[in-house]
N, C-alpha and C positions, 0 to 999 in steps of 0.2 A: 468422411461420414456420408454424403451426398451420393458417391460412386461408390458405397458399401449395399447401397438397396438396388444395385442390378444384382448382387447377391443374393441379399437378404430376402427380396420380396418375393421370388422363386422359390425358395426354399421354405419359404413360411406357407406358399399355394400347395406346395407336394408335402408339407409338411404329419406327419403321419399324428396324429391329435387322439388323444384317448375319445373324446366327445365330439364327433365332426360334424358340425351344421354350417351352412352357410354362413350364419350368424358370425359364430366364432372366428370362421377365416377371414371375413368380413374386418372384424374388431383387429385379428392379429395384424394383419397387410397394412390398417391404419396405423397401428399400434409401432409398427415396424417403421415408417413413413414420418409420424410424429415425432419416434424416442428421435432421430436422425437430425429433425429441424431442431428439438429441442436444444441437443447439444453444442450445432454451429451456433445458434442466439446467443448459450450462455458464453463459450469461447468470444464468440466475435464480442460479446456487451462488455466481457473484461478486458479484451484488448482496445477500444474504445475507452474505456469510463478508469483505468487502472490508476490515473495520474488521483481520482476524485476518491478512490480508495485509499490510496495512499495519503492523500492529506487527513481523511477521517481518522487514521491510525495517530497521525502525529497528533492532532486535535485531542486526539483522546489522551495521547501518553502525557499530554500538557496539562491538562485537566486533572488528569491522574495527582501530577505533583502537587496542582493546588488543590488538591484536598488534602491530598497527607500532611502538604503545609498548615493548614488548616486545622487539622487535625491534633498537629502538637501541642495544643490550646485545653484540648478534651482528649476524652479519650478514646483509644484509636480501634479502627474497626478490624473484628479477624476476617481476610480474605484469602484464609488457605480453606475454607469450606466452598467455595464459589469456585476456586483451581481444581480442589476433588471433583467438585460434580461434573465440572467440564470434560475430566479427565474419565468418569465413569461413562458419560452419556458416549463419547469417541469408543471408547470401548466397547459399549453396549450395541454399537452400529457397525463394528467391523464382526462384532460374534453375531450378528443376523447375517450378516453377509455372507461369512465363514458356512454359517449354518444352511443357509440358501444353496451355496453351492455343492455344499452336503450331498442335498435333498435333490437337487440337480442331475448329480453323477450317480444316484440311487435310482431314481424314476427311468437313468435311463438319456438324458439328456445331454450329454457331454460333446455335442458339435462344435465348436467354435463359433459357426456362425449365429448358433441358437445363442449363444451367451452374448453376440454384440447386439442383435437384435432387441433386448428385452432385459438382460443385466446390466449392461453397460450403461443403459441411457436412465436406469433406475436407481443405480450406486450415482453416479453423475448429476441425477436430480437431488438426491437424499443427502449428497453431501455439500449442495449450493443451501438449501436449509437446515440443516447441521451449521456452515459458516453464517449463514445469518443471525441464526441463535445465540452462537457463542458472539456475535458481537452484540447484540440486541441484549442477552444478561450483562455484560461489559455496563451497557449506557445505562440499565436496570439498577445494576451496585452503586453508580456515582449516582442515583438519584437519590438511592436508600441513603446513601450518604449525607447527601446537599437536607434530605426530612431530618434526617438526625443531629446535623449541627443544627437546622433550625426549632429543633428540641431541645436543644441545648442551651441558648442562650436564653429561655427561659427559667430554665433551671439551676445556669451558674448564679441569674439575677433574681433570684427569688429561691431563696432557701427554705423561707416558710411553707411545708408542704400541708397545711395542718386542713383538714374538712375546712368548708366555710358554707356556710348560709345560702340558700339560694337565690336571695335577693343580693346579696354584696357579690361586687365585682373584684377580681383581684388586679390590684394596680403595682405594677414593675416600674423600678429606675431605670434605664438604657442610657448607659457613660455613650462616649465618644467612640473606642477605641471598639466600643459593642457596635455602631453603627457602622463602621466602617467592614466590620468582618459579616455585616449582612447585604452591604454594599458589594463583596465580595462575591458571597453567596449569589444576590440575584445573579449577576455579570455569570458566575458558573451556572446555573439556572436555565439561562438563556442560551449559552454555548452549545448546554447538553442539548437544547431542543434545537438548533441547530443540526448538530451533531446526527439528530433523531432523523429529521428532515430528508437529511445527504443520506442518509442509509436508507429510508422509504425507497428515495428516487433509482437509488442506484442497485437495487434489487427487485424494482418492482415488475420491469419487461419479463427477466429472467423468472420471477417465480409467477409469473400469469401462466406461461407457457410450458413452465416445470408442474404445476400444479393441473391443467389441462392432462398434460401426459398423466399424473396419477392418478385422475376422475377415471382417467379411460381405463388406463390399469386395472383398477380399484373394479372396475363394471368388468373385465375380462375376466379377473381373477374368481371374484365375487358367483359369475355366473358358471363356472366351471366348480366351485364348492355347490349351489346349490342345485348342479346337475346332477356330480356326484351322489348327494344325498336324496335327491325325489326321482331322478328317471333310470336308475339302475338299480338293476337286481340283486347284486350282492355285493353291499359294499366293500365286504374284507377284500375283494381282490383289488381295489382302487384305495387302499390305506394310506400308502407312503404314498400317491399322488393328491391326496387328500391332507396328510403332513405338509406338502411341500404347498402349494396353495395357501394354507393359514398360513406358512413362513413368510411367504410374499406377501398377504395381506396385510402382515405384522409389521414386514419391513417399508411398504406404502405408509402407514399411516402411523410409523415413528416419528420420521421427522416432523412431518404436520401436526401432530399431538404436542411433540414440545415446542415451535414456534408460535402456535397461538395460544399456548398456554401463559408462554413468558410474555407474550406481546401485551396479552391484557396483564398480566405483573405490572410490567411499566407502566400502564395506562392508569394502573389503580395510583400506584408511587406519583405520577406526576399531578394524579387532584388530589391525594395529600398535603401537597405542598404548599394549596390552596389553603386547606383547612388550618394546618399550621399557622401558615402568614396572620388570617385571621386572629387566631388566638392570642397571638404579638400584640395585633393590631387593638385589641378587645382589653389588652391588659396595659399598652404604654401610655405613659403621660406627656415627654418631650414634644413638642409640633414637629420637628424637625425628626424624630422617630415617626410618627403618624404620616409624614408627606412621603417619608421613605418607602415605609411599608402598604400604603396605597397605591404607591408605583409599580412594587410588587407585585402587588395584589391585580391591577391591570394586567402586566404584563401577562399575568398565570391566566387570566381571560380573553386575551388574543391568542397565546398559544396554544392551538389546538391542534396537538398531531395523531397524525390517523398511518399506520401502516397498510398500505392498500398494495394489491394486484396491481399495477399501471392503471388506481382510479377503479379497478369495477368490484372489487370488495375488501373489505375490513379483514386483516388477518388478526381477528381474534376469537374467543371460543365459539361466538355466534356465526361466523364461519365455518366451524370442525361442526356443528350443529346441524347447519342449514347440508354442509357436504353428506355427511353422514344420510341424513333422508333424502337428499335427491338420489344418493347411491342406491339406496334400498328401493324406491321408488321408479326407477329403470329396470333393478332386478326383477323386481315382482312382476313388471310389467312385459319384460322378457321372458321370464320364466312362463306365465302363461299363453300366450302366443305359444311358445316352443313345446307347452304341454299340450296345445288344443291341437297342434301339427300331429307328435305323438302318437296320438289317441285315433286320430284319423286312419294312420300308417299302420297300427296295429290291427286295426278291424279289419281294413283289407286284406292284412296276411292271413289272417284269424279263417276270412273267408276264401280265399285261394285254398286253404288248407282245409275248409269242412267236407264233410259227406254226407250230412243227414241234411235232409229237406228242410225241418225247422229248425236246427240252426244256422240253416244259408238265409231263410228268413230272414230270421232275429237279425243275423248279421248285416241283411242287405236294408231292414228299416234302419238301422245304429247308424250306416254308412249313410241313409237317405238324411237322417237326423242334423251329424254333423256337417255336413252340404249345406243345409238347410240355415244353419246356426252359423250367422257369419258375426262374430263380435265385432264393434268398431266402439272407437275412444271419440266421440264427437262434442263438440262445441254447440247444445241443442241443436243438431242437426244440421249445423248450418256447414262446418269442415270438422271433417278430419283430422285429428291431431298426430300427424304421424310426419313423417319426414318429408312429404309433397306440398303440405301445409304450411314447411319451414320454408319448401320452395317458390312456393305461391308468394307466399308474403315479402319475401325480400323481392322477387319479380314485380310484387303491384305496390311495393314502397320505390323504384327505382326507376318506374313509371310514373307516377306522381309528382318526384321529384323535378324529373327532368319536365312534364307539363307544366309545372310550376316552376321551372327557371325560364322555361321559354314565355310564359308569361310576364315574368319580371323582369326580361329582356326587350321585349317588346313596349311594356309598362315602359323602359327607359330611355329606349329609343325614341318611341313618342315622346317623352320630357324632352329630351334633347335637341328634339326637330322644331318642338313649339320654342324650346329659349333660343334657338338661330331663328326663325321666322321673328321673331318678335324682337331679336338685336337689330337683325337686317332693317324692320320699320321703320326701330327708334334711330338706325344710323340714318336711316334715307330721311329722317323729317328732321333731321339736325341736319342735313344736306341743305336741304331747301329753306 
C-alpha cells in the first residue's frame, strides 16, 4: 500500500477532475496518502491485537451458553431476528458497493488505479465498522438478555400483578435458589462489560484513523455535490456524476450511522440494568437479598463504559451530530472562498471580452470592488483562523514546552547541587 502512492499520487495530480481547483487536488493527493496509512494501521493493529480478538470471541461464545443455560428457567429469547438483521445490513453494504462501482464505470472512471486510491481504502474502512457493529449488537443482545432475566425474577416471585396504591410498596419473597441465579447474573454482568472494555480497546486506533479518512472523504465528496449544484451552468450534463457522489456519500456515512446508533443501544441496555436492580432492591425483604443486590447495584456504578476513538470521542449519536455539523461547516466555508475566487475570475473574463466603454467601466469598478473586499475568519482580530494559525499554535505550544522543561531542569539541577552541598557539610561536621 505504501509503494502504491508513487502510483497513486501522480495520477491523482494529472488526474482529469470534472471540477479542478487547487483545492480538490489538494484534498485528493491527501486523500490518496491517508486511505494508504489507514489500511497498513488497520492490517498491522490486527496482526498485533489478533490473539485479544480471539479471546473476546471465546468469552462471548461462553457467555452465550450461560444464558441459554439460564434461560431454561424462563422463557427463551428469539435470536433469529438479530441474525436477519445482520444478514440485511452485510447485504445492504455490498449493494452500495455494487452500486458505487456502477456509477464508477458510468462516470467514466474505470482505472485501476482510481479504484485503489479512493475504493479500496473506503470498502476497507466500511467494513472494519460493519465488523464492529456486528459485534457491539452480539454484547448489545446478551445485555437485553441479562435486563430480561432480571425482569424475570420478579415476576416468577410475585404473581400478584394487581394496581396498588401509591403509597404501598410491593414486597417480594427471594428463596435461595433465586439468589443464586442473580448471583449468576451479576458474574455475566460484569464479564459482558469486560467483554465491552476489550472491544473499545481493540478498535479504537483503527477507527480514529478510519474515521479521519471519512471526515475527509465526507468534505471531498460533499464539496464536489455542492459544486455541482451552485457553480455550474447546467446541471443535466453533470447528472450521473452527481448520482455517483450521493452514492459515495451514502456509502461514508452507513457504516457510521449504524455504529453509533447501536453503540448508544447498549449504552441505554446497560443503565437499565441499574434501574432493574433497583426495583429488586425496593421490593425484597431477605438481608442476604438486599447485601446481594447492593453489590449490584455498586458494581452497575463503577462500570462505566464509554466506546471511544483511542480516548478523543464517544462513538455515539452525539458523535454522528457533532460530525455531521463540522462537515457542513468546512463546506460552507469552502464553498465560499471558492465562490468569492469565481466571481473574481469571471469579471476579468467578462472584461478581456467587452467593448463598450461603460461596460469596461462597470466592469473595471466590480474588479476594483472584489480587490478591495478581502474576507478573513478572525479571532477579533487578533489571528486568523485558517490553517497558519494551526501552525502558529502548535509552533508557540512547542516553544513553551521546551522553555518550560528547561526551566524545570534547571529548577532540579539546582535541588540536587543544594542536597550535595549540604550532604558534603553535614559529612564534614560529622568528620570533625
Amino acid at each position: 500500500m505504501i509503494a502504491s502512492n508513487y502510483f497513486s499520487i501522480p495520477f491523482r495530480l494529472n488526474w482529469n477532475y470534472k471540477i479542478k481547483t487547487n483545492l480538490t487536488v489538494d484534498i485528493a493527493v491527501l486523500q490518496t496518502v491517508l486511505g494508504a496509512l489507514v489500511i497498513c494501521v488497520i492490517l498491522i493493529s490486527y496482526c498485533i491485537k489478533q490473539k485479544s480478538l480471539v479471546r473476546i470471541a471465546n468469552r462471548l461464545i461462553i457467555i452465550e451458553h450461560d444464558i441459554d443455560r439460564l434461560y431454561d428457567l424462563y422463557y427463551p429469547l428469539q435470536r433469529q431476528r438479530i441474525f436477519y438483521t445482520m444478514i440485511i445490513v452485510c447485504i445492504l453494504k455490498i449493494c452500495l458497493l455494487i452500486l458505487l462501482l456502477f456509477t464508477q464505470i458510468v462516470t467514466g472512471h474505470t482505472d485501476p488505479i482510481s479504484w485503489l486510491t479512493d475504493v479500496l481504502p473506503t470498502f476497507h474502512v466500511g467494513w472494519l465498522l460493519i465488523q464492529y457493529f456486528l459485534l457491539v449488537t452480539v454484547i448489545q443482545t446478551d445485555f437485553a438478555d441479562v435486563n430480561r432475566l432480571i425482569q424475570s425474577l420478579t415476576r416468577t416471585n410475585a404473581p400478584d400483578l394487581r394496581l396498588q396504591s401509591l403509597y404501598q410498596t410491593r414486597r417480594i419473597i427471594i428463596n435461595n435458589s433465586t439468589v443464586y441465579q442473580l448471583l449468576q447474573l451479576r458474574d455475566v454482568h460484569c464479564h459482558l462489560c469486560k467483554i465491552s472494555e476489550d472491544v473499545s480497546s481493540f478498535y479504537s486506533l483503527s477507527v480514529l484513523f478510519g474515521i479521519v479518512f471519512l471526515f475527509l472523504t465526507l468534505i471531498y465528496n460533499g464539496y464536489y455535490f455542492l459544486s455541482f449544484l451552485l457553480m455550474t451552468d447546467n446541471i443535466l450534463n453533470y447528472s450521473y456524476s452527481i448520482i455517483d457522489v450521493i452514492v459515495w456519500i451514502i456509502l461514508l456515512i452507513y457504516p457510521i450511522f449504524l455504529l453509533t446508533n447501536k453503540i448508544t443501544r447498549i449504552l441505554i441496555e446497560m443503565n437499565k440494568a441499574g434501574n432493574l436492580v433497583h426495583d429488586l432492591l425496593n421490593c425484597a425483604i431477605e438481608k442476604e437479598t438486599n447485601a446481594e443486590l447492593k453489590k449490584f447495584s455498586l458494581q452497575l456504578l463503577h462500570r462505566k463504559i464509554q466506546f471511544t476513538a483511542n480516548g478523543y470521542f464517544t462513538l455515539d449519536n452525539t458523535f454522528l451530530y457533532s460530525l455531521t455539523g463540522t462537515v457542513v461547516t468546512y463546506l460552507v466555508i469552502l464553498v465560499q472562498f471558492q465562490m468569492i475566487k469565481t466571481t473574481g475570475n469571471i469579471v476579468h473574463d467578462l472584461l478581456n471580452c467587452a467593448i463598450g466603454k461603460e461596460t469596461k467601466t462597470e466592469l473595471k469598478k466590480f474588479s476594483l470592488q472584489l480587490l478591495h473586499r478581502k474576507i478573513q475568519f478572525t479571532a477579533n482580530g487578533y489571528f486568523i483562523l485558517d490553517n497558519t494559525f494551526l501552525h502558529s499554535l502548535i509552533g508557540t505550544m512547542m516553544t513553551y514546552l521546551v522553555i518550560l522543561v528547561q526551566f524545570q531542569m534547571t529548577s532540579l539541577f539546582s535541588s540536587v547541587k543544594q542536597h550535595i552541598i549540604s550532604s558534603c557539610n553535614s559529612t564534614k561536621r560529622d568528620l570533625k
